[in-house]
C-alpha positions as CSV (number, residue, x, y, z in Angstrom):
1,X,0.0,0.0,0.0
2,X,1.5,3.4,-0.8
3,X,2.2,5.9,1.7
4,X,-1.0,8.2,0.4
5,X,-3.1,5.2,0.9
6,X,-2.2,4.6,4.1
7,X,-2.8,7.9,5.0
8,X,-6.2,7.7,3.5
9,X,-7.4,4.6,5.7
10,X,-6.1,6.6,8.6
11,X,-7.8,9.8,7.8
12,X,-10.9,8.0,7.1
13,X,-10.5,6.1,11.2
14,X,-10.8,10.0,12.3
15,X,-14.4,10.3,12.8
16,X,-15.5,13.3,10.8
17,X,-19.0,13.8,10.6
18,X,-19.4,16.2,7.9
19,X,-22.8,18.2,7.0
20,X,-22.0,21.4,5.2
21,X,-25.2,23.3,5.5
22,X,-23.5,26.4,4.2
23,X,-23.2,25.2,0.9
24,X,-27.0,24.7,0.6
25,X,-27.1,28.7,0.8
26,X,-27.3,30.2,-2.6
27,X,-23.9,30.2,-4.5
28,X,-23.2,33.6,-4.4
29,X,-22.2,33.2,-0.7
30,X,-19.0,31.1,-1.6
31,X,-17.1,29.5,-4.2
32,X,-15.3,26.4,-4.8
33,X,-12.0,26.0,-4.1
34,X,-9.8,23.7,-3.3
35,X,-6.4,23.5,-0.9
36,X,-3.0,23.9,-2.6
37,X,-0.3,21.1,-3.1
38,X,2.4,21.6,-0.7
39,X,6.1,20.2,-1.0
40,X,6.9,18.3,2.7
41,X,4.1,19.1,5.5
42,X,4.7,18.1,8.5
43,X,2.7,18.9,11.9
44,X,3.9,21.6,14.1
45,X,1.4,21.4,17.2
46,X,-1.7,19.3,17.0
47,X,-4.4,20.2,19.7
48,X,-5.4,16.6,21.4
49,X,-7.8,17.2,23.5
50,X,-9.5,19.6,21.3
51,X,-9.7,16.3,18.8
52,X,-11.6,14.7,21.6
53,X,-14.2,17.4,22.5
54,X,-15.1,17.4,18.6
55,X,-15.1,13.5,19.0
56,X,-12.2,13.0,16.5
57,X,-9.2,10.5,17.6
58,X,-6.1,10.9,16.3
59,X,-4.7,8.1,17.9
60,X,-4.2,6.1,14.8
61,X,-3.1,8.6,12.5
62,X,0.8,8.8,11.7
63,X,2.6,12.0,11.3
64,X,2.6,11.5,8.0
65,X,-1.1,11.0,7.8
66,X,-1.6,14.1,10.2
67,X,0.3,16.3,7.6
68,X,-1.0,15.5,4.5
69,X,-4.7,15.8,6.5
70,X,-4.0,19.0,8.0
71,X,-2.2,20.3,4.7
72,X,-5.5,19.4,2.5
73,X,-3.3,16.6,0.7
74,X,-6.0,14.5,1.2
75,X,-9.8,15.4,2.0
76,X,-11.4,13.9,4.7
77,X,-14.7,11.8,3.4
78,X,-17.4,14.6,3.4
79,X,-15.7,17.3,3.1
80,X,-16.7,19.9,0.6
81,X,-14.4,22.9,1.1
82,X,-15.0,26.1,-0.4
83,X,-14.0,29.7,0.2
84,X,-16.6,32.3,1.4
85,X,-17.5,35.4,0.0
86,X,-17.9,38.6,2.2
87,X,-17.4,42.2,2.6
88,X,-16.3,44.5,5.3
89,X,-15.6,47.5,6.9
90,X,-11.6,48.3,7.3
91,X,-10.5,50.9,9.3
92,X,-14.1,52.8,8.4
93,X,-13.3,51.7,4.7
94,X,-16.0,49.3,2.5
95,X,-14.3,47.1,0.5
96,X,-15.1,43.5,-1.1
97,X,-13.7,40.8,0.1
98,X,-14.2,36.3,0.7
99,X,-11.6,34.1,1.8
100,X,-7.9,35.1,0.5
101,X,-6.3,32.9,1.8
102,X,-9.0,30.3,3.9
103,X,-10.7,27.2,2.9
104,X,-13.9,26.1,4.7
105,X,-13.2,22.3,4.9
106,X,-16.9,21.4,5.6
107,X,-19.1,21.9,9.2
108,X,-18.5,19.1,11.4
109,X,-21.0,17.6,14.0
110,X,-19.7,17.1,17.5
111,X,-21.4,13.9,19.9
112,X,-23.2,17.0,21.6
113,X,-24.5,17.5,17.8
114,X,-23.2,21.3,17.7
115,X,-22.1,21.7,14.0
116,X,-18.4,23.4,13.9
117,X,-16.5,24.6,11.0
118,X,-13.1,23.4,10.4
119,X,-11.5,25.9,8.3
120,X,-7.5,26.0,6.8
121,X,-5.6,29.5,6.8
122,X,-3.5,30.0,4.3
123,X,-4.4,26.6,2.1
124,X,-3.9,28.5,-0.9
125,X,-5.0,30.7,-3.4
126,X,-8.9,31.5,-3.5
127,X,-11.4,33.5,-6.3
128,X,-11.0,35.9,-3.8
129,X,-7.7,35.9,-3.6
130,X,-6.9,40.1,-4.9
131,X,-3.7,39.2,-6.5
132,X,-2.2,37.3,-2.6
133,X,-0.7,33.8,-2.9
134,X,-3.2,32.3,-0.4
135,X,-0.5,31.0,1.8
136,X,0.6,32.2,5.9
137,X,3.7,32.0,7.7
138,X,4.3,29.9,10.8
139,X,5.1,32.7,13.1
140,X,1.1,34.0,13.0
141,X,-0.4,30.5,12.4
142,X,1.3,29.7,15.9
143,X,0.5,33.0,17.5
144,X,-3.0,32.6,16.7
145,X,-3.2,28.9,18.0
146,X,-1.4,30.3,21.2
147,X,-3.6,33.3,21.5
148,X,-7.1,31.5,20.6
149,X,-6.0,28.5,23.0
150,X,-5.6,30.9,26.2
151,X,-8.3,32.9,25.4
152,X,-10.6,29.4,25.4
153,X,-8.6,28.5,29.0
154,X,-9.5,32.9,30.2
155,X,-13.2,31.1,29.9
156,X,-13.8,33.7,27.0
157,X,-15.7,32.8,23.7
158,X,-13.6,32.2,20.6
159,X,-12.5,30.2,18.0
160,X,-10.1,27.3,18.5
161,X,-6.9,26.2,16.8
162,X,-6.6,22.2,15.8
163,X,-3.9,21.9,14.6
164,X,-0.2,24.0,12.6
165,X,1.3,22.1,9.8
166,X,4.6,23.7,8.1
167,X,4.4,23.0,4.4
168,X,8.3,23.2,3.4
169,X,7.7,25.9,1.5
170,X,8.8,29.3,1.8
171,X,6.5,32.6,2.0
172,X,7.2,35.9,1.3
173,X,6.4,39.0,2.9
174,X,9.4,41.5,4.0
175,X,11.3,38.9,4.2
176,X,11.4,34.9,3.3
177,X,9.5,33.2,6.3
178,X,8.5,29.5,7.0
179,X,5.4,28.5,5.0
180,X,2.5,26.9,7.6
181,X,-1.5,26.3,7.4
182,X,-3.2,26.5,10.4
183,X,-6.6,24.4,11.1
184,X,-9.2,26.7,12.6
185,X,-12.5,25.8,14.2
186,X,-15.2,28.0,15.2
187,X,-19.0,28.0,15.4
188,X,-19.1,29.4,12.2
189,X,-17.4,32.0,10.2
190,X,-20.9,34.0,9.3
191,X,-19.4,37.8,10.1
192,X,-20.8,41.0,10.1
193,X,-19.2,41.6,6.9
194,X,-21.3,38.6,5.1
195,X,-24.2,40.4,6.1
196,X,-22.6,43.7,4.1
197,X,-21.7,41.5,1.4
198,X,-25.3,40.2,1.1
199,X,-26.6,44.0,1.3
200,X,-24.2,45.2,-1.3
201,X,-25.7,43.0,-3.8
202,X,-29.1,44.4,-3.2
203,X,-30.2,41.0,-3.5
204,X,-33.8,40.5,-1.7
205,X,-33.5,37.0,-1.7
206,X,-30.3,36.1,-0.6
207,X,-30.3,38.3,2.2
208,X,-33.1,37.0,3.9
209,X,-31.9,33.5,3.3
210,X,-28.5,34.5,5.0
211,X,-30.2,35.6,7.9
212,X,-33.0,32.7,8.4
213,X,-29.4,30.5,7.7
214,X,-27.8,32.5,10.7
215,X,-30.8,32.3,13.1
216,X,-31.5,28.7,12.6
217,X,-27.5,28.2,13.3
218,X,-27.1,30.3,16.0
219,X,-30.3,31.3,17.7
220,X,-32.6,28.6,17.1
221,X,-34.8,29.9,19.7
222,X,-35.7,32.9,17.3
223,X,-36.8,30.8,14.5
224,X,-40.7,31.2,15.3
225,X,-40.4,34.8,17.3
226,X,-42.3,37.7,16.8
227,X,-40.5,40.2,15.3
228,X,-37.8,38.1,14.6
229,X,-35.4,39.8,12.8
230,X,-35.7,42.6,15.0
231,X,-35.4,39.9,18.0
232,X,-31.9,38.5,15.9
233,X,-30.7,42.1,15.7
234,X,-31.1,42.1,19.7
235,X,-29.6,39.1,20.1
236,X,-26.5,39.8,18.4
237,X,-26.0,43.4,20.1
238,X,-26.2,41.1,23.6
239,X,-23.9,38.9,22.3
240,X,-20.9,41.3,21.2
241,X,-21.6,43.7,24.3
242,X,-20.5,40.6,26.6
243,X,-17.6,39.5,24.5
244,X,-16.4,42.9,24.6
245,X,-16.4,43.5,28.3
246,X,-15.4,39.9,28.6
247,X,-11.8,41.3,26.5
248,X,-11.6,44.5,28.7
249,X,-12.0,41.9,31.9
250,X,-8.2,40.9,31.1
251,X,-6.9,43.5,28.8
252,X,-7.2,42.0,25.7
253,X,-6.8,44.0,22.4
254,X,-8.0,42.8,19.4
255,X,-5.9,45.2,16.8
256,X,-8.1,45.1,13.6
257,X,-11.7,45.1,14.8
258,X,-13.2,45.3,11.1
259,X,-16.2,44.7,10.4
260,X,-15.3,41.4,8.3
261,X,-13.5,40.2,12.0
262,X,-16.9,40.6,13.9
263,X,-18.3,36.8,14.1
264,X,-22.1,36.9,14.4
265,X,-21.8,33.8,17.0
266,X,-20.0,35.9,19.3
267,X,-16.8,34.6,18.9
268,X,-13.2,36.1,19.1
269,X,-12.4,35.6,15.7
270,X,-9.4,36.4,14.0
271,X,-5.6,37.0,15.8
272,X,-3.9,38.6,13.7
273,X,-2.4,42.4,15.5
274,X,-3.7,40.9,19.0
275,X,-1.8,41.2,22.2
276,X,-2.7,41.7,25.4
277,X,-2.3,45.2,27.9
278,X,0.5,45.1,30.2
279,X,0.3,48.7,32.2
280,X,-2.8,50.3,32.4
281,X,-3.8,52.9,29.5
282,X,-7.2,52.6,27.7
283,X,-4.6,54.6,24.6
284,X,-2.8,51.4,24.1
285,X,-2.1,50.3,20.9
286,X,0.1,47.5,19.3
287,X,-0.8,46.7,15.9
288,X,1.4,48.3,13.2
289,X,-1.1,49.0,10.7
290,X,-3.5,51.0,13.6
291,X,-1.7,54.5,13.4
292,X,-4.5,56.3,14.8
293,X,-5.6,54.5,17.7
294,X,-8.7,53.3,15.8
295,X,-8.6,50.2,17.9
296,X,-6.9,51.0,21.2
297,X,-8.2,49.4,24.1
298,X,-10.2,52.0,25.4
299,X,-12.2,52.6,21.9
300,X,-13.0,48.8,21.7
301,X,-16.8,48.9,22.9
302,X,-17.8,52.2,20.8
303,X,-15.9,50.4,17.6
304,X,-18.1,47.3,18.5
305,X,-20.9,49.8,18.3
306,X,-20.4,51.6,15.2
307,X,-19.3,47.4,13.7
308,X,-23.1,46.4,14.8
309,X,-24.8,50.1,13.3
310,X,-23.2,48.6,9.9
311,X,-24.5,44.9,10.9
312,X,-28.4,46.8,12.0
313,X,-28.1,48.6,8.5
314,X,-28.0,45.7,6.1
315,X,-30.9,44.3,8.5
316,X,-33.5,47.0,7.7
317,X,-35.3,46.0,4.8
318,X,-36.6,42.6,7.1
319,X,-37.4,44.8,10.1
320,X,-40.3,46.8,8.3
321,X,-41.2,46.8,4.8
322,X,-41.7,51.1,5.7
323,X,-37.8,52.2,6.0
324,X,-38.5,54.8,8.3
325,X,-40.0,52.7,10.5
326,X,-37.0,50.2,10.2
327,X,-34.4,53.5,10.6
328,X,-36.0,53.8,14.2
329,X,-36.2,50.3,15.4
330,X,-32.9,49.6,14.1
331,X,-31.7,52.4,16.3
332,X,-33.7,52.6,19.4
333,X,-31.8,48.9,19.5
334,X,-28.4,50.0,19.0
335,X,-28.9,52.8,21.6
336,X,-29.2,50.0,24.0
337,X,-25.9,49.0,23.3
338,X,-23.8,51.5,25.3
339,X,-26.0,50.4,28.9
340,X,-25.6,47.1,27.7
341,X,-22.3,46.9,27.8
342,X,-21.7,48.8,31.2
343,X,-24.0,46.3,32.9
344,X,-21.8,43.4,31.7
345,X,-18.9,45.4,32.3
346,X,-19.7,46.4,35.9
347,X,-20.8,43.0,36.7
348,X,-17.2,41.6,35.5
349,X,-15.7,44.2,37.5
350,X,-17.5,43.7,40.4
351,X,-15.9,39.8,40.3
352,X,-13.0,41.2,39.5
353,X,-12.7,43.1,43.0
354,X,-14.6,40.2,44.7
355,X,-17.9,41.8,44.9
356,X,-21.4,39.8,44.7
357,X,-24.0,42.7,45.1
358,X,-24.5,45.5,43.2
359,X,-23.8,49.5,45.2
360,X,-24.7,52.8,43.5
361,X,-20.7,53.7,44.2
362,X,-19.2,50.8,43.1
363,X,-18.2,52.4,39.5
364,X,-16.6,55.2,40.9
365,X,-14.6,52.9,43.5
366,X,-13.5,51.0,40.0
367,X,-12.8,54.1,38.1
368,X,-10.7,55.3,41.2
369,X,-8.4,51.8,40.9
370,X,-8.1,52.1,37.1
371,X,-7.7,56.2,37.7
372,X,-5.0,55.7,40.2
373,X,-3.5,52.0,38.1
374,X,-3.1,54.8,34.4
375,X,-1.4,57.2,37.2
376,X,1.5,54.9,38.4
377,X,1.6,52.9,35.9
378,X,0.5,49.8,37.7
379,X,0.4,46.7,35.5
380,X,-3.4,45.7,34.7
381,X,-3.4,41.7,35.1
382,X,-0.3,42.1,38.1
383,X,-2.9,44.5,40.2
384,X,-5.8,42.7,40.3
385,X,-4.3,39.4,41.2
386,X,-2.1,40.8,43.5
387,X,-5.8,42.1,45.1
388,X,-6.7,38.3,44.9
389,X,-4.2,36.8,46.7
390,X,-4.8,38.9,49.5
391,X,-7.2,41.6,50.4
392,X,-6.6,42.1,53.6
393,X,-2.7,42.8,52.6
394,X,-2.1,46.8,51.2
395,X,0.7,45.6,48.8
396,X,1.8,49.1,48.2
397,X,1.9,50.2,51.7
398,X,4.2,53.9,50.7
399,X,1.5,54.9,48.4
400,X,-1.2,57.4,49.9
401,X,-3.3,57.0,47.2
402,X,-3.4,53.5,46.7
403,X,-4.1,53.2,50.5
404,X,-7.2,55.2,51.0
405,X,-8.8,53.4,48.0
406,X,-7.9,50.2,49.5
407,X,-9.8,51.3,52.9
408,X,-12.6,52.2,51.1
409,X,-13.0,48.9,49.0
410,X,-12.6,46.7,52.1
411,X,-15.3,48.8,53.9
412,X,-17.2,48.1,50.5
413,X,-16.3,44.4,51.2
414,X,-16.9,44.4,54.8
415,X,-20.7,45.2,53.9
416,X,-21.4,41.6,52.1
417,X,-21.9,38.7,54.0
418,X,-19.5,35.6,54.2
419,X,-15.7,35.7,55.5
420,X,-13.1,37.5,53.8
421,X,-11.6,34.0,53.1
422,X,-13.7,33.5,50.4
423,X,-13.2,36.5,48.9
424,X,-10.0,35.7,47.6
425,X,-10.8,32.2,46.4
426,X,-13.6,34.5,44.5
427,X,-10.9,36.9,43.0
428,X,-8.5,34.4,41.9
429,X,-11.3,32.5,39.9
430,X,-11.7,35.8,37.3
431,X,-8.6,37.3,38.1
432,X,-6.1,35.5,36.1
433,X,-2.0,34.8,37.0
434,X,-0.9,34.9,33.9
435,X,-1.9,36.0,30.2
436,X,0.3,35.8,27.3
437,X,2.9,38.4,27.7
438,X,4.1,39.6,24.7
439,X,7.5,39.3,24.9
440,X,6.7,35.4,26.3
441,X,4.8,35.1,23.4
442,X,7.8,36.6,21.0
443,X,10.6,34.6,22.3
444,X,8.4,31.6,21.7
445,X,7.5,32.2,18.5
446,X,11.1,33.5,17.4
447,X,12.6,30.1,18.8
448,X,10.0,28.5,16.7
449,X,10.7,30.0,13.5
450,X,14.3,30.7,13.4
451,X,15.4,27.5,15.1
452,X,12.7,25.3,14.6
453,X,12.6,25.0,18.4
454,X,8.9,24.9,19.8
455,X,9.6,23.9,23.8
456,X,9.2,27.3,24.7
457,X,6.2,27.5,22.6
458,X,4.6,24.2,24.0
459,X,5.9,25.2,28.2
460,X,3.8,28.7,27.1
461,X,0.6,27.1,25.8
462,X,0.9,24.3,28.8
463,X,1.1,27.6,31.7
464,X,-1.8,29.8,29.6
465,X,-4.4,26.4,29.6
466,X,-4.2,27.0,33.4
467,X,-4.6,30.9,33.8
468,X,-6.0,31.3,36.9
469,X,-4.2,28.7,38.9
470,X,-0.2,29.8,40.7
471,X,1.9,27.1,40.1
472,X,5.1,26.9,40.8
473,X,6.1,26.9,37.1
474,X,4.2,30.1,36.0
475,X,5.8,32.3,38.1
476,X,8.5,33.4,35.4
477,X,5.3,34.1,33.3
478,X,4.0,36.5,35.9
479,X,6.3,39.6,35.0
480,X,5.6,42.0,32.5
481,X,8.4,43.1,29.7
482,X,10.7,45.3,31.2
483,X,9.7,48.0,28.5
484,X,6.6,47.7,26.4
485,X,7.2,51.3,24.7
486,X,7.7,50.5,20.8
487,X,6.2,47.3,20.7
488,X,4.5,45.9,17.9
489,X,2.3,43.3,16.6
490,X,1.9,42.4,12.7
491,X,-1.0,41.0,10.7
492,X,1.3,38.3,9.1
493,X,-1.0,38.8,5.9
């Protein structure tokens, strides 16, 4: 038996279930396409236990047979992969887009009977390619797996990474880099920019078969509501206001919130510019390409807004046939959105400082922390835990400032019931011990791709899938960068 046929009885003693509903959605939404020969793949990380929660089992598959799956070399029975079509938003711009540079392998059915996608990055050139070879480096392919893996350990909803295959090829962007695909799965990969994509063709039709597709996926509660479209439009507002304040809960920055990077699941989606906030300032910015700030920190919830006034727009024609009377339904929703996302965001900070009931000063005993945190320059993730691990312990005794709020928010706790010991047991459940520092996260990746080294790469992903426990292990994954001024994150596209 030759070495592809082996591989083919092992790929086939996987388990894939696949049902690729998307495909049953009118052409126009995607377009075949098919993954690109490599020379010599060969797996880089492959995500285990992942495999198991999607009921696959790699057990049986060689490293061979791993590659040439996780390369596209050979199609898993079922699969049907094609490249989406979609629009978007960038940096305030509309522009056409689809899949450059993914391949939608099919939509998987889990033993809970939640269908997945299982999408490749950079399997090649696409009909939406724009003139780009279709291919990624392994640098972002791992950073993204990394990222998207401690996010999912943070207890924060995103898309997952299955596995990194190098293809022994090179790819070029400033310079020559390692050639890689990554595996993606998520929920689905229905964005905000489909929806804009569907609108821009003015196609009746199409549009509200997108959106009965999307509600039936994702909100199958909706299907026979009143109102609902209107009820959808709602849903998805609640959705993105928690993720947000979910990313602010642990100083998470996305770097290019366009439109076309807003999942309609609610997912995280995308990791390209991410990193995460070291000291405290709602100005920070990493990503090269954001030279104005468009997606600092602070501005991430009114981006999310103005992301889902473009999303409400390509609604209105289902919300009323009058579209006046669609204009102001459509935005007495989004209004919601700002008090949406403070309650979510209150509540989180509430845990955050081991709270359980709500006070009518509790935001201005937060905004007093983060006031006197942007002041001194007290690390974001380092503070809070630090309040965790003890709260009856004023860490930075020599600091006036610091002290009075910290007699203040023990009065505050003093007023709930229970003993203080549970607070911090509280605290250290949402207060995470480690994130993925950036210059963690650069060594590993640099070791990766200029040595082909990835044990600082797997010791980082094993410390991040246990963020909010202190082992001995992670405590040289504690400290922030001795200088973060300068630092900067790159879309690898």
């Amino acid at each position: 038996m030759t070495a592809s046929a082996t591989s083919n009885v092992e790929i086939s003693s996987v388990g894939w279930r696949f049902d690729n509903t998307y495909t049953r959605l009118p052409d126009v939404f995607y377009a075949v396409a098919c993954p690109a020969t490599v020379q010599e793949p060969s797996v880089s990380v492959l995500n285990t236990d992942l495999a198991s929660e999607l009921g696959l089992d790699f057990s049986r598959l060689s490293p061979l047979a791993a590659a040439n799956l996780f390369s596209g070399q050979i199609l898993p029975d079922g699969s049907q992969p094609i490249a989406q079509a979609y629009a978007g938003h960038q940096y305030g711009h509309f522009t056409m887009l689809g899949d450059g540079r993914a391949i939608l392998l099919g939509e998987h059915r889990t033993p809970t009977a939640q269908l997945v996608d299982i999408q490749f990055k950079g399997g090649g050139v696409t009909r939406f390619s724009r003139r780009g070879d279709g291919r990624a480096a392994l640098g972002p392919m791992l950073r993204e797996y990394l990222i998207s893996e401690a996010m999912w350990a943070l207890g924060i909803p995103t898309t997952r990474s299955l596995a990194v295959v190098t293809t022994g090829e090179q790819v070029y962007r400033a310079s020559a880099l390692r050639g890689a695909i990554l595996t993606r799965v998520a929920a689905s990969h229905i964005r905000v920019g489909t929806f804009e994509y569907a609108a821009a063709r003015q196609e009746a039709e199409n549009l509200q078969a997108l959106t009965d597709y999307t509600i039936q996926r994702h909100f199958p509660e909706l299907v026979n509501a009143p109102e609902k479209y209107l009820a959808f439009l709602k849903a998805v507002i609640d959705r993105q206001a928690s993720l947000i304040a979910q990313w602010q809960m642990v100083g998470f920055i996305h770097g290019v919130m366009n439109t076309d990077n807003m999942a309609i699941s609610g997912e995280t989606i995308d990791y390209g510019p991410c990193a995460f906030m070291n000291v405290y300032r709602p100005e920070t910015v990493f990503s090269s390409i954001d030279r104005h700030g468009r997606y600092a920190y602070g501005n991430q919830p009114a981006i999310a807004q103005w992301n889902l006034t473009r999303f409400a727009e390509t609604l209105l024609p289902l919300l009323d046939a009058d579209q006046e009377q669609s204009v102001a339904m459509a935005t007495a929703v989004l209004g919601e959105f700002p008090a949406l996302f403070q309650r979510y965001w209150l509540s989180g900070m509430r845990s955050k400082l081991g709270l359980q009931t709500a006070e009518s000063d509790d935001l201005e005993l937060i905004q007093s922390l983060l006031d006197w945190m942007q002041t001194t320059g007290a690390d974001f993730t380092n503070t809070f835990r630090k309040l965790s691990d003890g709260p009856l312990i004023a860490e930075q005794d020599q600091d006036a400032s610091f002290q009075e709020w910290h007699t203040r928010w023990l009065l505050r706790l003093n007023r709930e019931a229970g003993p203080m010991e549970s607070v911090s047991a509280r605290m250290q459940a949402v207060n995470p011990a480690v994130i993925p520092r950036n210059h963690q996260v650069e060594a590993a990746l640099q070791a990766a791709e200029e040595q082909n080294d990835l044990s600082l790469f797997h010791r980082l992903v094993a410390v991040l899938s246990s963020p909010y426990e202190l082992a001995p292990e992670s405590n040289r994954y504690r400290d922030p960068p001795p200088d973060d001024d300068g630092y900067q994150t790159f879309c690898g596209t």
